[in-house]
N, C-alpha and C positions, 0 to 999 in steps of 0.2 A: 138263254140257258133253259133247262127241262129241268122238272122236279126225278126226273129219274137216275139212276147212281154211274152211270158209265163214263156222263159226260163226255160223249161221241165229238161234239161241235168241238167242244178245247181241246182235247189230245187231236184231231184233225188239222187243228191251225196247230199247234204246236211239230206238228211232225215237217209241216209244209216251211217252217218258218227255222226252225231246225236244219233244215235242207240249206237252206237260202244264206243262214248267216256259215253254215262249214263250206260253203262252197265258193263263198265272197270274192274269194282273190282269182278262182277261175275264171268268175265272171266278169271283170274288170273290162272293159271299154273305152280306153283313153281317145280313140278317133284318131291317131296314129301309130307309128312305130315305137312313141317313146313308152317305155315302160316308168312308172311313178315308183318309186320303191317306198316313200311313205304311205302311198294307199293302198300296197303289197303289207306293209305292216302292220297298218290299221286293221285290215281285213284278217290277220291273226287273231288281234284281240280280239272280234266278232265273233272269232270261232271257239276262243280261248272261253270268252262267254257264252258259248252254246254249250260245250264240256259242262260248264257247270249250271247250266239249267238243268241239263238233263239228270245230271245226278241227284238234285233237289227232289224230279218227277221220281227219280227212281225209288227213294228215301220215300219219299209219298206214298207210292205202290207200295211199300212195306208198311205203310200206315205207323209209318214215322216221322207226324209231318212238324214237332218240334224241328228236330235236326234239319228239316226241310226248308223248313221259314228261316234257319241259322241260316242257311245257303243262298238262300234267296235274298237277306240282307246282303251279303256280299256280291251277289250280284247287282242287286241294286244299286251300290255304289260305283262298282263296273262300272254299266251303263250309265250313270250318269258324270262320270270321270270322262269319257268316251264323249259325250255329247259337247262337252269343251274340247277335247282333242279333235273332235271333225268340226265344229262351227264357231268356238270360241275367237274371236278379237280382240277382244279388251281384257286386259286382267290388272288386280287390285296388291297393292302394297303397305302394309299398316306398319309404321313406324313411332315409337314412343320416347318420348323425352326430347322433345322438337322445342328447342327456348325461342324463346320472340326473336333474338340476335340472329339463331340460326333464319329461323320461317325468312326474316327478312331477305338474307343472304339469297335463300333458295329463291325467291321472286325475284330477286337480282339478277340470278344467275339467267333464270325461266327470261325473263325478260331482255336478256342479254343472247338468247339462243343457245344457250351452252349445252357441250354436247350429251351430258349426263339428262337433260331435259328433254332430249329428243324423245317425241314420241308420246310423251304427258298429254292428255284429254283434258283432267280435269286434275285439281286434289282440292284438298281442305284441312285447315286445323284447328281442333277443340281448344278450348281455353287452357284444359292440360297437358298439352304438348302432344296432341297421337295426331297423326298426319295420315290424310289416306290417299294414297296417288294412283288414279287412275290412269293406264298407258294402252295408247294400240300395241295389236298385235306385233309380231317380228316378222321379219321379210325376206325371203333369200336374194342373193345377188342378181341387178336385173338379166336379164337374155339378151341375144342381138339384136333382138326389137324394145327393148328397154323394160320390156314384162318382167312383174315382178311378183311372185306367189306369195300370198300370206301364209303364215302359217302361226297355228295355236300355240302358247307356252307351254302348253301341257303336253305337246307333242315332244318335247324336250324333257320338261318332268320327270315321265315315266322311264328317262335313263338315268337323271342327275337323282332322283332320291332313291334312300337305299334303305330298307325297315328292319337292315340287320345290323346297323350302324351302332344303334344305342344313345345312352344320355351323355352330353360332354361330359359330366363327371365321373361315368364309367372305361372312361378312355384311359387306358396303360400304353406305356413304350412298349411298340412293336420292334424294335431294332431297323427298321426304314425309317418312320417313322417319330420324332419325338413326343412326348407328351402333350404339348402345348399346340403341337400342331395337329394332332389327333383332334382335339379338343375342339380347335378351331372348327375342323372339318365337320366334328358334329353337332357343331351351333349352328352352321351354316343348314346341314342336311333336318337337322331340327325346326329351324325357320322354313324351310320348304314344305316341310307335313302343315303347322302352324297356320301359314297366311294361302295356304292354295290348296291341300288336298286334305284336310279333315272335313268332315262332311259339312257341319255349317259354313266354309269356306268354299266347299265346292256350290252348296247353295247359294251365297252372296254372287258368285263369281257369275251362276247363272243369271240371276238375276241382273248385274251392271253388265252383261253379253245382252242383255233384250231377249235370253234365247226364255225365260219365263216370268208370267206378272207376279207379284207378290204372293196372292193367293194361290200360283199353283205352287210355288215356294212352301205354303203350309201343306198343302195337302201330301208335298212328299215329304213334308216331315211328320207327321202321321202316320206313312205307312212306314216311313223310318224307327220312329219311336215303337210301332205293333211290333214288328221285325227284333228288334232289338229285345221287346221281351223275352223271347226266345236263345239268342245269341249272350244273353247275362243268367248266368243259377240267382237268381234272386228270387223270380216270384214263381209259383209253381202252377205250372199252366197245364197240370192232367187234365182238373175239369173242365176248363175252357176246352180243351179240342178234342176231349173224348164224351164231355156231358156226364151225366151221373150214372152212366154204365160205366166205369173204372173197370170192372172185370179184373180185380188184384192191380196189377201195376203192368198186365196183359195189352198194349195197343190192339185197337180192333180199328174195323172201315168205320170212319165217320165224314158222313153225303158234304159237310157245310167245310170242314177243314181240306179237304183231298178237292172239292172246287177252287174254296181259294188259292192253294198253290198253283194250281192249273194257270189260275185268271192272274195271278203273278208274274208266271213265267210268259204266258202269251205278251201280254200286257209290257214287258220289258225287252223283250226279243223282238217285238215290233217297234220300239221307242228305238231301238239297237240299230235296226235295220234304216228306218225313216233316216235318221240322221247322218248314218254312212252314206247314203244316197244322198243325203239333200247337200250333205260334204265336199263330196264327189262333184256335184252340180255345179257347187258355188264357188269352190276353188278351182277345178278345173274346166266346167263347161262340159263334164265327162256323164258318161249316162252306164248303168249296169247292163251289160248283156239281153236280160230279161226286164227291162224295167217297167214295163208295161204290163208284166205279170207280177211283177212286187207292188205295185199299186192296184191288181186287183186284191190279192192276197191282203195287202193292209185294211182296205174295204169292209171283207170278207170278216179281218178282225176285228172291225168296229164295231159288227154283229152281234158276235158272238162273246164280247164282251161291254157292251154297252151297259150294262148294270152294274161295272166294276167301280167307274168314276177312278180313272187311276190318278191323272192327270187334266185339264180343259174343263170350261164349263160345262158339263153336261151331267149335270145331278139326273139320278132315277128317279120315277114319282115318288117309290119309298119317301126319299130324303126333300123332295119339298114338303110330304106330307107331313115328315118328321119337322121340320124347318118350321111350318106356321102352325103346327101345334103347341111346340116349344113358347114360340113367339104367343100365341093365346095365352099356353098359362102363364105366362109371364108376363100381361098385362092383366089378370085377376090380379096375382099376386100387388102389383101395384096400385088394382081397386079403379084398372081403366075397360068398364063394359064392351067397348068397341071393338071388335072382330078384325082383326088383322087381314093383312091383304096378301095375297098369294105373294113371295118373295120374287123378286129376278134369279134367274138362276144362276147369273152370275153373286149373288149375296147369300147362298146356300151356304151354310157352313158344312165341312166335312164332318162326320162323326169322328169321336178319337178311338173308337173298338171295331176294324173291317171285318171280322170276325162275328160280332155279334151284330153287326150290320146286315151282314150277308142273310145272319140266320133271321133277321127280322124282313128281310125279301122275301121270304117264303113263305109270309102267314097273312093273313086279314087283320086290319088293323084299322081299328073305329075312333077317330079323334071328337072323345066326346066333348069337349070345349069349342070345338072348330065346325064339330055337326058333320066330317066328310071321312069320306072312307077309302084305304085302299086296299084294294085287290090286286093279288097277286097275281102274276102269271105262270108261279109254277109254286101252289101248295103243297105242302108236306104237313102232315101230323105230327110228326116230332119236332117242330120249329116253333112251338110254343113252349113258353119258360123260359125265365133265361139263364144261363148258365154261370 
């Protein structure tokens, strides 16, 4: 990144990555005649995802980047709904008020093969009764070679739930329909948001897929929780993203807010693209048209966003620096003179403000307890104070 306001490098990768996810389904590669009609639909959603990056950037350019970060959380959940649809395996089932009579039964059964147990990994249950069952993925019919395709629950999901259903108790006779059976239907459609797509579910889920370790688990909840300030009228975020030139209730260009949507939307359009491809690969041994230009492209994005830390261990100097200064005064406070040791960058903690993270990458910063200093690589003068 440059301390200067264009931000040439991100709107660059964004226009190129932009390109890549609208055009997905043209580029398709299956290495025969067959056509996949689920990675024809996937590659919607990719595009479906790009519509709304872009309108986020657009909202930006109006130095509207409230409403921008709104959009951006929903995109984030997008892509990471998406990231179970192309690599997901495993998914989780939480059950409550499991009696010892039953548990027994159900090991009975499990141990008996039955066919409701097909497919169980693992489960477990608390001493009060909540059971969690872990199951492989589903599988379509095999082929005349016995092949048989996995495919994610969530590929299913995104037909079976419906967010215009409502609460069972808002459920009235439709005259098809009875009451009861309404109701049924939106208990059911109820427990589907519940146990799979609400966001801390969608994070559990990644997490028992292996598709992330626990810490990168926090770190998107972080940018989940910044995000959400924005998408809740609760706390009022002029100052934060305009600083103490409010100018009335007037948005103006401000250098630290119109980056980080930038480094948002790259940062998730690449996570978008990675995972349709690595999808593509692993389910079907299939490769994109250009994939050897989508892997420079990702490259190229590492670059130009390598001081985001969106996801993976790769903290910025900022953030170790911030990391064992912390760690210093926090063994005064404890009255232990001993100098702390650089951390792993794996045991970095994220900041919980990307915002005022950003803005503290662009200043000089003397850790007088630690005795070390960093220098930035792209100073600005107004990146001192904070907001």
């Amino acid at each position: 990144m440059t301390a200067d306001d264009d931000h040439s490098d991100l709107r660059g990768a964004w226009a190129r990555l932009n390109s890549r996810l609208r055009d997905l389904r043209q580029n398709l590669d299956f290495g025969d005649d067959t056509f996949h009609v689920e990675f024809a639909e996937k590659a919607n959603r990719a595009a479906n995802l790009a519509v709304h990056l872009d309108a986020a950037l657009q909202l930006a350019d109006r130095h509207l980047y409230g409403p921008a970060f709104t959009v951006v959380r929903s995109c984030l959940e997008h892509a990471v709904l998406d990231w179970l649809v192309y690599l997901g395996h495993t998914y989780v089932e939480h059950i409550s008020g499991v009696s010892e009579e039953e548990w027994a039964q159900w090991k009975a059964d499990r141990e008996a093969r039955a066919d409701w147990t097909t497919g169980i990994v693992d489960w477990d249950r608390t001493r009060k009764g909540a059971v969690t069952i872990r199951r492989g993925g589903l599988f379509t019919e095999p082929d005349e070679r016995g092949n048989r395709e996995q495919l994610s629950i969530y590929y299913f999901l995104l037909e079976e739930y419906d967010g215009l259903v409502g609460k069972p108790a808002d459920q009235q006779d439709d005259g098809f329909l009875t009451r009861d059976e309404l109701r049924a239907l939106a208990t059911e459609n109820q427990a589907r948001w519940n146990v799979y797509l609400r966001w801390s579910a969608l994070l559990d889920n990644l997490v028992v897929n292996d598709l992330v370790e626990e810490a990168d688990r926090g770190r998107l909840g972080v940018h989940y929780r910044f995000l959400s300030t924005f998408a809740h009228p609760v706390s009022d975020n002029q100052r934060r993203l305009y600083g103490s030139r409010l100018d009335g209730m007037q948005p103006h260009y401000d250098h630290y807010a119109s980056e980080l949507v930038l480094l948002y939307i790259v940062a998730i359009a690449a996570l978008e693209l990675r995972n349709y491809h690595d999808g593509l690969k692993e389910r079907l041994g299939a490769e994109l048209s250009d994939a050897q230009g989508l892997d420079t492209d990702l490259l190229l994005i590492g670059r130009v966003t390598g001081h985001f830390w969106f996801i993976g261990t790769n903290p910025h100097p900022w953030d170790v620096h911030w990391a064992t200064n912390r760690a210093a005064i926090q063994r005064v406070r404890e009255g232990n003179s001993e100098q702390p040791s650089v951390p792993d960058p794996s045991s970095v903690p994220f900041p919980g403000d990307p915002l005022s993270r950003l803005i503290s990458q662009h200043t000089d910063s003397w850790g007088r307890v630690i005795g070390a200093e960093y220098k930035s690589p792209w100073p600005r003068a107004d990146a001192t104070g904070l907001r």
